[in-house]
C-alpha positions in Angstrom: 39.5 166.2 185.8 39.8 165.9 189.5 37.2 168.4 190.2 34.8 167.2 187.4 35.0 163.7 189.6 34.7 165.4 193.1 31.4 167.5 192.0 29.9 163.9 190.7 31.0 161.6 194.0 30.0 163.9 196.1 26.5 164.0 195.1 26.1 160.3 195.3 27.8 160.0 198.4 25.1 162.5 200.5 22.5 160.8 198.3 23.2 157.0 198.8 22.9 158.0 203.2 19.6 159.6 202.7 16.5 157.7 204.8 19.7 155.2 206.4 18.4 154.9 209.7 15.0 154.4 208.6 13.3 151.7 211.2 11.9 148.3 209.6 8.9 147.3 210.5 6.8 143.7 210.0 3.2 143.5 210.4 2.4 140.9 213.5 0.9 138.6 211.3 4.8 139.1 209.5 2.3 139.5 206.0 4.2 142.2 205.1 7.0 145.1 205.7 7.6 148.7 205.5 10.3 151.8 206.6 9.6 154.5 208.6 11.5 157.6 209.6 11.6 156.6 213.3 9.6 153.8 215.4 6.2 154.1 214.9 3.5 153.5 217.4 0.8 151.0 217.1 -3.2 151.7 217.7 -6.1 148.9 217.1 -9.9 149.4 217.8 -12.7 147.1 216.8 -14.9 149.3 214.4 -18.7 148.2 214.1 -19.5 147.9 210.7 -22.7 146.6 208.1 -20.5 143.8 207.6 -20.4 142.9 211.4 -17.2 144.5 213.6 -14.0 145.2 211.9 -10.7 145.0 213.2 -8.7 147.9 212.1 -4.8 148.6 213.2 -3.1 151.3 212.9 0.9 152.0 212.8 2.1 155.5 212.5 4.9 158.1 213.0 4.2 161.7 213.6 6.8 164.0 213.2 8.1 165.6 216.3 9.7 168.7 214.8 7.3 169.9 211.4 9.8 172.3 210.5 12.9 170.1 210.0 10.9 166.6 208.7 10.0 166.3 205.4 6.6 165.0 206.4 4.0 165.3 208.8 2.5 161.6 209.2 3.2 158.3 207.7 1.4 155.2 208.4 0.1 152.0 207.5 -3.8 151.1 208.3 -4.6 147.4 207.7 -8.4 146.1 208.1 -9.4 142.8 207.9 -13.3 142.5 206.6 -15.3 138.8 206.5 -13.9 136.6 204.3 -15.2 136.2 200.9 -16.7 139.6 201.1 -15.5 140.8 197.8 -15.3 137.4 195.5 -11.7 137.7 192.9 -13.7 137.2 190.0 -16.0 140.4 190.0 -13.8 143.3 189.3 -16.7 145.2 189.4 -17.2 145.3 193.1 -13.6 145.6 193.6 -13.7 148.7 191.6 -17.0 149.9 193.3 -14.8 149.0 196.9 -12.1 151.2 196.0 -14.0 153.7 194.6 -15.5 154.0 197.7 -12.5 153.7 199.7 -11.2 156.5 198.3 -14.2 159.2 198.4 -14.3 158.2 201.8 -10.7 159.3 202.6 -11.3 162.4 200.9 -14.2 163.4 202.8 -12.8 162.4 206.1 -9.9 165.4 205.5 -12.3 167.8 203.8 -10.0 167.1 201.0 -10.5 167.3 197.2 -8.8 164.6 194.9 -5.9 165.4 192.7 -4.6 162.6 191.3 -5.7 158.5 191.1 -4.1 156.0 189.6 -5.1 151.8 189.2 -2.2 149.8 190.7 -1.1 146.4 191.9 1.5 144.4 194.2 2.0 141.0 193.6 -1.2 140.3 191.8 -3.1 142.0 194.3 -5.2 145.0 193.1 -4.3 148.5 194.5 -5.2 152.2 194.0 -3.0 155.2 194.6 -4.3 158.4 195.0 -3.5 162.5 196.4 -5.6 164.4 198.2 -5.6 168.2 198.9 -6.7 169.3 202.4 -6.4 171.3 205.3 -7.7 174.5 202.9 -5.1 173.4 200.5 -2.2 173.4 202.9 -1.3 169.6 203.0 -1.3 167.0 201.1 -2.7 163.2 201.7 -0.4 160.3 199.2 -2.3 157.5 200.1 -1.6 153.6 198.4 -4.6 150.7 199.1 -4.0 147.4 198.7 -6.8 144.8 199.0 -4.6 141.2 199.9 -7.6 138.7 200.0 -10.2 139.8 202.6 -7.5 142.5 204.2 -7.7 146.2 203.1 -3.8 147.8 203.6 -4.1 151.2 203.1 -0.3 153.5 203.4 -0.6 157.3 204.1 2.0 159.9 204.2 0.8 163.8 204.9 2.8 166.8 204.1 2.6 170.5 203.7 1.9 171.5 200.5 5.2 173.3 200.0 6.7 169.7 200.6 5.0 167.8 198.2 7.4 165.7 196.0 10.1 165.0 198.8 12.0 162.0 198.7 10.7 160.1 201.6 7.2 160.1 200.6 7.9 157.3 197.6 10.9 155.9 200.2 8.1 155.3 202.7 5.7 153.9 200.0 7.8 152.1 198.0 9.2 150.2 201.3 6.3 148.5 201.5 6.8 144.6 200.4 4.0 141.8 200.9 5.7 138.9 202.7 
């Protein structure tokens, strides 16, 4: 009976410390929150844009050592277009944004789209897709989220052979609007 207990508690224990030491961050706005592996680093740039210039920032990790972490890239990209540029009440256009949103991440990796799903955070509406890329090496899990006038787009890219490890839902599920 002791050894039935031992090869269940054992388990648990090595799974309950898994992604322990993952780093919190907060957007600067303090909006919303997320995990990452280690501490990322932060990037903006002022995009131009038909809409008039963007601000687009940035917050990633990439691994150091690709052999031993379960995944290449993880990051968080948060744009904020003009307000009122996509009114609540047409779904329509909010499809047509997304829709858009997402062929343009898959031609930006030469990629080809594998899965897509409709989802949601808080009311807000949301897609979640997987791309294929790099000749069908890695993988692109990518979650948008369009919070009023701000798109929040996460991204986590592994080899293909990785696909399915725990820390790409850890890292996506992390996130939490404020």
């Amino acid at each position: 009976m002791k050894q039935i207990l031992t090869l269940f508690i054992i388990p648990i224990l090595f799974s309950c410390g898994e992604n322990q030491n993952w780093i919190n961050y907060k957007s600067k706005d303090k909006d919303y929150e997320l995990l990452f592996p280690k501490k990322p680093l932060e990037k903006s740039q002022l995009m131009n844009s038909e809409l008039g210039p963007i601000q687009m920032d940035m917050i990633y990790y990439e691994a150091i050592n690709q052999e031993t972490e379960d995944n290449l890239f993880y990051s968080v990209i948060q744009m904020d277009y003009p307000e009122n540029f996509l009114p609540k009440n047409q779904p329509e256009k909010i499809d047509s944004f997304f829709n858009a949103s997402i062929q343009n991440s898959v031609v930006n990796v030469h990629g080809q789209l594998t899965y897509e799903k409709i989802i949601s955070k808080k009311n807000f509406p949301g897609r979640e897709m997987k791309v294929l890329f790099n000749e069908g090496k890695s993988v692109m899990n990518t979650r948008f989220f369009l919070v009023e006038n701000r798109l929040i787009m996460l991204q986590v890219m592994t080899g293909v052979n990785k696909d399915f490890n725990k820390s790409i839902n850890y890292f996506l599920d992390s996130f939490k609007l404020l």
